[in-house]
C-alpha positions in Angstrom: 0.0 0.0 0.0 1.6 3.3 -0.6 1.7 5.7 2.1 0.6 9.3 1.4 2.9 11.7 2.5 2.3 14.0 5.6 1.4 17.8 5.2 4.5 18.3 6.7 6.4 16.4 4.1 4.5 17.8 1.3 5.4 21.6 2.1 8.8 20.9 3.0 9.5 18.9 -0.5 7.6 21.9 -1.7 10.0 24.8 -0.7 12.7 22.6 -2.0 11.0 22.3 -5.5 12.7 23.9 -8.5 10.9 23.7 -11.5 13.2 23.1 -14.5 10.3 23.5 -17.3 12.0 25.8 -19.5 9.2 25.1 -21.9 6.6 25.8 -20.7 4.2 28.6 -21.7 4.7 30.2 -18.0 8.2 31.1 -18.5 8.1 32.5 -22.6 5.8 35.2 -23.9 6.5 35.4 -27.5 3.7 34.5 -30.0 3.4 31.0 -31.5 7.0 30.4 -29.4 8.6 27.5 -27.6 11.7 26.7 -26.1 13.6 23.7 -25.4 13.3 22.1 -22.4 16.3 19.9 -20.4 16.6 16.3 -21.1 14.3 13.6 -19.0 16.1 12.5 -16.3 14.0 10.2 -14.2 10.7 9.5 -13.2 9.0 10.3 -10.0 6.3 8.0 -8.7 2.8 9.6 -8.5 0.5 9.2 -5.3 -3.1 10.4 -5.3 -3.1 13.4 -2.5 -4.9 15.6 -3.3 -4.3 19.8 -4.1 -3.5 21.8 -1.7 -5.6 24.6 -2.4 -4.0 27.3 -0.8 -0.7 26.9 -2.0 -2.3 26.8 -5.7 -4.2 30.2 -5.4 -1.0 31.9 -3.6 0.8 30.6 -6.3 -1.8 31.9 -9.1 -2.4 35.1 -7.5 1.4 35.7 -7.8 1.5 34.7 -11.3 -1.7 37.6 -11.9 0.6 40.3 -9.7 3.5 39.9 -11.2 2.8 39.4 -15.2 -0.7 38.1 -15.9 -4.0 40.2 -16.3 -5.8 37.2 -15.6 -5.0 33.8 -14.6 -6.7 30.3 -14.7 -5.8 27.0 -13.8 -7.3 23.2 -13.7 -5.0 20.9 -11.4 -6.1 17.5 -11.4 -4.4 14.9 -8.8 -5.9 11.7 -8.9 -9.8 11.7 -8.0 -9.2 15.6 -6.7 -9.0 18.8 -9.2 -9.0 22.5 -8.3 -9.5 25.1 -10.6 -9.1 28.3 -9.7 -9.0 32.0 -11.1 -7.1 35.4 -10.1 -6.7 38.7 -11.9 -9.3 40.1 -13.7 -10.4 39.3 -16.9 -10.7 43.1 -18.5 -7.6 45.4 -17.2 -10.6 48.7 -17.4 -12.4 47.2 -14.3 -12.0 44.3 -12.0 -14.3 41.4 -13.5 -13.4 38.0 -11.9 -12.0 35.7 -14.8 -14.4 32.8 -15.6 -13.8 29.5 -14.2 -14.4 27.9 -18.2 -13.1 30.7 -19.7 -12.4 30.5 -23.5 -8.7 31.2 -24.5 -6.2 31.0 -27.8 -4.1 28.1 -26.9 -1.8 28.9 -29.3 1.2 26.2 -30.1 -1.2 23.4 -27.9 -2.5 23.1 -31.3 0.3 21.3 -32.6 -0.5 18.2 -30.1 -3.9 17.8 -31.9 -2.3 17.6 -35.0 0.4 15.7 -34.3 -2.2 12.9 -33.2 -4.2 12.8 -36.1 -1.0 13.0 -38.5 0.1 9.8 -36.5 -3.7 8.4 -36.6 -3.5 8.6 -40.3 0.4 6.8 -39.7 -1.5 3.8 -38.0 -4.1 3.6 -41.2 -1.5 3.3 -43.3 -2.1 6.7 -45.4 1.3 8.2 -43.9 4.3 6.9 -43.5 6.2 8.5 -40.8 9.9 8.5 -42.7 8.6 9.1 -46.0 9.5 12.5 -47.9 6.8 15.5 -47.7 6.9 15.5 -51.4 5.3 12.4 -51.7 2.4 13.8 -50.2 2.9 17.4 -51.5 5.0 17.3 -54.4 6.2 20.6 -54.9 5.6 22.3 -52.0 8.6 22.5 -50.3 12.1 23.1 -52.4 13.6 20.4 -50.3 10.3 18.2 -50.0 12.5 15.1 -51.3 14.9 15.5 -48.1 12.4 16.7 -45.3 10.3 14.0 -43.8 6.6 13.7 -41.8 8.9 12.5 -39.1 11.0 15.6 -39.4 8.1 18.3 -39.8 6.6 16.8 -36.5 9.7 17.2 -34.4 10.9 20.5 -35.3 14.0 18.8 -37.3 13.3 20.0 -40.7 15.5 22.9 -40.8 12.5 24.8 -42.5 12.4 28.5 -41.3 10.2 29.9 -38.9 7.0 32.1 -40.5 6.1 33.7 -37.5 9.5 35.6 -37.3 9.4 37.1 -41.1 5.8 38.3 -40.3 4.8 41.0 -37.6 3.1 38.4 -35.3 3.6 40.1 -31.9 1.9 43.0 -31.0 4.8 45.3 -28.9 6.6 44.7 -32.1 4.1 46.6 -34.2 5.1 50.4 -33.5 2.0 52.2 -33.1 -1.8 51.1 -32.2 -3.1 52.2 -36.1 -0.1 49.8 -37.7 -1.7 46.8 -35.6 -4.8 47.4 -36.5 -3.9 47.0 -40.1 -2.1 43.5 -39.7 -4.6 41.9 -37.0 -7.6 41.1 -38.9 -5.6 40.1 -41.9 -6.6 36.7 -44.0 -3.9 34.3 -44.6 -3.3 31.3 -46.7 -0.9 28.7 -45.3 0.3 28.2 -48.3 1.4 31.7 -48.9 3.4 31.8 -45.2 5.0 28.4 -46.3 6.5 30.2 -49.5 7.5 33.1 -47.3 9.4 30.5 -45.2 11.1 28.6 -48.2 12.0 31.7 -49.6 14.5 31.5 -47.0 17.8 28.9 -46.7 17.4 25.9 -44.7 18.0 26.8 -40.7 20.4 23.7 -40.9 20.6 19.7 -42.9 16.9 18.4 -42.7 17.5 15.7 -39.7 20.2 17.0 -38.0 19.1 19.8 -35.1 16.4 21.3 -33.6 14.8 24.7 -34.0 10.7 25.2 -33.3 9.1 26.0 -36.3 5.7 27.0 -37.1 6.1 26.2 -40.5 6.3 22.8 -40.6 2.9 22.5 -38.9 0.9 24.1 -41.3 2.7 22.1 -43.4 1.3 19.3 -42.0 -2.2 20.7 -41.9 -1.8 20.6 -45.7 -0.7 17.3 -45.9 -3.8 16.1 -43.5 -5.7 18.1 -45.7 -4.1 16.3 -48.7 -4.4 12.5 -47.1 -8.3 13.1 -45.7 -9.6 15.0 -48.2 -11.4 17.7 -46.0 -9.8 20.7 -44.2 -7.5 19.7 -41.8 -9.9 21.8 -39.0 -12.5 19.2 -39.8 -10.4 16.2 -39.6 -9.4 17.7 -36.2 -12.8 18.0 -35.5 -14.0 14.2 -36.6 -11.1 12.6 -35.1 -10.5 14.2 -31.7 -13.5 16.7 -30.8 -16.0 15.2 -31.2 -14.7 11.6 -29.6 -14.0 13.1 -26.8 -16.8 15.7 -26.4 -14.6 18.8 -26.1 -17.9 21.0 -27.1 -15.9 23.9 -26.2 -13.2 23.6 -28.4 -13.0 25.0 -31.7 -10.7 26.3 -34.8 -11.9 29.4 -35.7 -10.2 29.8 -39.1 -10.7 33.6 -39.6 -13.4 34.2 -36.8 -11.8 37.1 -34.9 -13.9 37.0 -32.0 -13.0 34.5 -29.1 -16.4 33.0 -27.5 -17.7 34.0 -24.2 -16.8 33.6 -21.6 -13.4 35.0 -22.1 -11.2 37.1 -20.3 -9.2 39.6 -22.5 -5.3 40.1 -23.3 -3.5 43.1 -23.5 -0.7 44.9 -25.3 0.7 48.2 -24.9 2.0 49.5 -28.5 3.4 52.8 -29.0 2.6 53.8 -25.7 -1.1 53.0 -25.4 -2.9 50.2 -24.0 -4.7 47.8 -26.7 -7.2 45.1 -26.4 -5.6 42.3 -28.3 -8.4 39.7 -27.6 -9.7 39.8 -31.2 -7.6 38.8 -34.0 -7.7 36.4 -37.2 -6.5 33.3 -36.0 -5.1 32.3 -39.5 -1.8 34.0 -38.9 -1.5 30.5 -37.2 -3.6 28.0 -38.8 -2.1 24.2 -38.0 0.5 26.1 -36.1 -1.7 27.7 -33.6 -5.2 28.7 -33.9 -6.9 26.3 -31.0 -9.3 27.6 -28.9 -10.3 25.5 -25.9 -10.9 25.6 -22.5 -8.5 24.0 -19.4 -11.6 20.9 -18.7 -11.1 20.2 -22.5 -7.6 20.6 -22.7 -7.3 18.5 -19.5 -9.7 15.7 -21.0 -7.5 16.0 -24.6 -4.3 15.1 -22.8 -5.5 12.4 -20.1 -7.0 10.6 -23.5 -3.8 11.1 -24.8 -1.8 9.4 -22.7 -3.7 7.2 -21.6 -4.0 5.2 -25.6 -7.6 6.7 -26.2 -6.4 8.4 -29.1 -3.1 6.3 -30.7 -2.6 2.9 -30.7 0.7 1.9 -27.9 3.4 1.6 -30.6 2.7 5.8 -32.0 2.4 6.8 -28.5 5.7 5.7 -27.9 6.7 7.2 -30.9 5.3 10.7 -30.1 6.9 10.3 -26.2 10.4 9.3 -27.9 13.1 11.9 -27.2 16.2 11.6 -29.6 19.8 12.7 -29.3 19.0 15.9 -32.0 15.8 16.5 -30.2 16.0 16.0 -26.4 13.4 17.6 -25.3 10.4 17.2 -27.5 8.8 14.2 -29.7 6.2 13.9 -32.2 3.9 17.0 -31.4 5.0 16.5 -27.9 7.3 18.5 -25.5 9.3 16.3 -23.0 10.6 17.7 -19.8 11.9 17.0 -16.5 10.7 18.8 -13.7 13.2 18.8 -10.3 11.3 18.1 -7.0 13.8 18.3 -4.5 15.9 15.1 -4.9 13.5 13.4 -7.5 12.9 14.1 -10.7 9.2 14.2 -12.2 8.7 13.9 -16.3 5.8 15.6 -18.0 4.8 15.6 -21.0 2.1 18.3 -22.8 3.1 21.7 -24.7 2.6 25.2 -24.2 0.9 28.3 -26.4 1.6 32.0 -27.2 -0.3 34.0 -29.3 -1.1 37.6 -29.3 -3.1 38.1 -25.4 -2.5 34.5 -24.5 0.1 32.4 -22.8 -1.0 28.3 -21.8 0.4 24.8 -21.3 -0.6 21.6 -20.7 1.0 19.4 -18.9 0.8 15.9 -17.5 2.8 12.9 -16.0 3.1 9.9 -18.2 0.5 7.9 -16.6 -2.0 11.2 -16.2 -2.3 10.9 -12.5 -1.6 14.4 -12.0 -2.2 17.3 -14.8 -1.8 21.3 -15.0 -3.3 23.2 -17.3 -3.2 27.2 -17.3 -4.0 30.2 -19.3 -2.6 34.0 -18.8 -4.3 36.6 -20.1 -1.4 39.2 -20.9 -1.5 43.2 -19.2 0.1 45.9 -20.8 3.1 45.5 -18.6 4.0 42.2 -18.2 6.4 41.3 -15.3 8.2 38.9 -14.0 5.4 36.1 -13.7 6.9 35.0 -9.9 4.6 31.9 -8.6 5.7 29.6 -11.5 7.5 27.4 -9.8 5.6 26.9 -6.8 2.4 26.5 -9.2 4.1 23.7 -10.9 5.5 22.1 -7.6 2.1 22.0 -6.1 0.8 20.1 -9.0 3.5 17.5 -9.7 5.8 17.6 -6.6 4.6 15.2 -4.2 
């Protein structure tokens, strides 16, 4: 029988808890971003005690003082789950954030379609090692060399979109310029050629450099493979299983569904509302929006083999020398709790207003989801740490 530890034990291994998630969505702001995280190290073992409340809403209230406009979180530890809000959802007047709030989950997308590229592996329509251009012929100048495998681990070489195009906000110099580039239409395949226009990063295969392009590239090729848009197949093959009702991919809808709290940028000196934008900027790459039950629901299916058969799962788990820190559609990352080491899996989102991750343990005893609405003035975001250590340090 294993032994729950005492509340004693618990907030000691809690002050001694450094969170080594460099990945996650809590500690990067850009839009449509990621960075890699440090190799797994070990597993911890996970025992079902419950959330400690208090320590989560200190933690989450720091988080909203210190960077956030508003904050929301869904921990889920064995039969118990919290969720709890701070901040405001609207930085003109204090309005409490919604408890199923709507957000952009950004780069979370890419774990959707990562698992319905590796659903279509396990039909037999994809091969995982087989050249984009057998799919796509012609779309990429080095389609020959770049493989499905490569596109979903961020090996491809293939430059990033998102930095050739004014994506963030703070980077746009005055309110009136944003408001020319935020409700824009775009066509993935137009971002792809503004991406190939460019040099390979590096030899398809051989590092590792998050780009967005390779996901909508892989939106086309569901696209291609199905026969319908890659949204519906998304749709089909996940949503609806799994009755996540409140998630959606809005294609160019620019407003974000109630209940939503709002996101923030200050540009050229003045304080925008960046809530509403057309999501196509991110397409395959980023234009999920969801909610933290759903999300939550998404990855416990996940990993638990709901969604892939064992032998795919592995594959999107599997870490490689080039790639240490993410797999298939899948970031891998150690997180240090005290002497122990705990692994979690999930992925994390920025897009203009919105910062989020998911993140569970292999065997989805314990989960985290969040979502940050940005302010104007975003700090330091303090609370991180402890936030992750109460949900996956035992």
């Amino acid at each position: 029988m294993t032994q729950t530890p005492s509340r004693t034990a618990r907030t000691s291994h809690r002050r001694r808890a450094a969170a080594v998630l460099t990945c996650a969505a809590l500690l990067t702001a850009p839009a449509l971003s990621a960075a890699a995280a440090p190799p797994v190290t070990a597993h911890a073992r996970v025992v079902d005690r419950g959330v400690d409340r208090a320590v989560a809403q200190r933690a989450l209230d720091e988080l909203a003082a210190t960077g956030a406009q508003g904050a929301q979180a869904r921990i889920t530890d064995g039969r118990h789950r919290a969720v709890l809000t701070s901040g405001s959802a609207h930085h003109e007047r204090s309005t409490p954030v919604p408890r199923n709030g709507r957000f952009r989950a950004g780069s979370i997308t890419k774990t959707f379609v990562a698992t319905v590229v590796l659903q279509l592996v396990a039909e037999g329509g994809v091969g995982l090692d087989e050249p984009v251009s057998r799919y796509l012929p012609g779309l990429l100048p080095d389609g020959d060399r770049i493989t499905v495998r490569m596109l979903l681990q961020h090996t491809s070489g293939l430059a990033n979109y998102t930095e050739l195009i004014p994506t963030d906000p703070q980077a746009v110099p005055t309110p009136a310029a944003y408001e020319q580039v935020r409700y824009q239409h775009h066509e993935a395949r137009d971002l792809i050629a503004l991406a190939t226009d460019r040099p390979l990063d590096f030899e398809p295969g051989t590092s590792w450099s998050y780009s967005n392009t390779g996901y909508l590239v892989l939106g086309l090729l569901v696209e291609e493979v199905t026969g319908e848009p890659y949204a519906r197949a998304v749709e089909r093959r996940v949503l609806d299983p799994l009755g996540l009702r409140r998630t959606s991919l809005p294609g160019d809808r620019v407003a974000l569904p109630p209940p939503h709290a709002h996101g923030y940028a200050r540009i050229g000196g003045q304080v925008v509302n960046v809530t509403r934008l057309n999501p196509s900027v991110a397409g395959a790459a980023g234009e999920l929006v969801s909610t933290t039950a759903d999300l939550d629901r998404f990855l416990d299916a996940l990993l638990d083999g709901r969604l892939l058969p064992p032998e795919l799962l592995a594959e999107m788990k599997r870490t490689t020398e080039v790639s240490p820190a993410y797999g298939l559609g899948l970031t891998v990352a150690p997180l240090a709790c005290g002497d122990t080491v705990t692994t979690v899996y999930g992925h994390d989102g920025g897009i203009p207003g919105y910062l989020s991750t998911a993140l569970s343990t292999e065997d989805t005893g314990r989960r985290l989801v969040v979502s940050l609405t940005t302010a104007p003035d975003p700090g330091e975001f303090r609370g991180q740490a402890e936030l992750l250590a109460e949900a996956f340090c035992g």
